[in-house]
N, C-alpha and C positions, 0 to 999 in steps of 0.2 A: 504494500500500500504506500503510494505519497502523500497521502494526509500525515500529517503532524500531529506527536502528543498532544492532551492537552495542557496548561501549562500549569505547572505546579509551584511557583510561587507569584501573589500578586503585589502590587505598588499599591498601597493605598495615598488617592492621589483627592480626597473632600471627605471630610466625616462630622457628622451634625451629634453631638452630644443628648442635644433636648430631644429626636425624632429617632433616635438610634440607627440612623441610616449613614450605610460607609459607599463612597464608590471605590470602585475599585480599577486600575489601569489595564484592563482586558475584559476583552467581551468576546462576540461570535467567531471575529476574525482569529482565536485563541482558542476556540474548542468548550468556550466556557459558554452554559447551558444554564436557565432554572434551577432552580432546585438544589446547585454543586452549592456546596461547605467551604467554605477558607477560614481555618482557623487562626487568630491572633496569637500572640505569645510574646511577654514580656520577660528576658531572661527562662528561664526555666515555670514562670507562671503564666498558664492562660487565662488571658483578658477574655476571650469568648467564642465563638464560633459566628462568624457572617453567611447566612443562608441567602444567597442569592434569589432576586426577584426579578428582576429586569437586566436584558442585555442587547446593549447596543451593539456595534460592530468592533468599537474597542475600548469601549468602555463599558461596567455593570455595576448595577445599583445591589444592596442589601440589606439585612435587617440585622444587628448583630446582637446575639445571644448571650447572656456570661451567665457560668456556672453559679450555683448558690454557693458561696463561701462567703466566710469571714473577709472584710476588707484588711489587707496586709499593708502594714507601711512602706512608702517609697515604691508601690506597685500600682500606676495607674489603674482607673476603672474603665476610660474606654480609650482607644487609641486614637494617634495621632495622624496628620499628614505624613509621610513619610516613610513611613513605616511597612512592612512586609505582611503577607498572610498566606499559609500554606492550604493546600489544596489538600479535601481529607476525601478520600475516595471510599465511596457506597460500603464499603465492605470492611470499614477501618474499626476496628472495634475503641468504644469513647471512652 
């Protein structure tokens, strides 16, 4: 096949704190579909999981999730511009 993996990490490039919506820097042109997971991770803590809802051609919209834990100091609660999010695939156990 010539299609292309899809890609397993994103750029997050806008994230609205009050609406819990991240975009993210890959969309269709990238394999990236509804539905796909990207999870955040701050050091060895994750911030949450972003469940994709919309996807543009290279860019996607999401809702991001975070586990129920205690808040930890010096560990944001949602993420930032800049920052990475990896791709958790159907099968990943959480």
């Amino acid at each position: 096949s010539t299609r292309l993996p899809k890609f397993a990490i994103a750029p997050i490039v806008q994230c609205d704190p009050a609406s819990g919506k991240v975009l993210l820097g890959l969309g269709s042109d990238h394999q990236i579909e509804p539905n796909d997971k990207y999870r955040v991770r701050y050091g060895f803590s994750i911030i949450g999981d972003i469940l994709i809802t919309e996807v543009g051609d290279t860019l996607s919209t999401g809702s991001l999730r975070t586990p129920a834990r205690e808040h930890q100091e010096n560990v944001p609660v949602f993420p930032k511009v800049g920052w990475s999010a990896e791709f958790v695939p159907v099968d990943h156990p959480d």
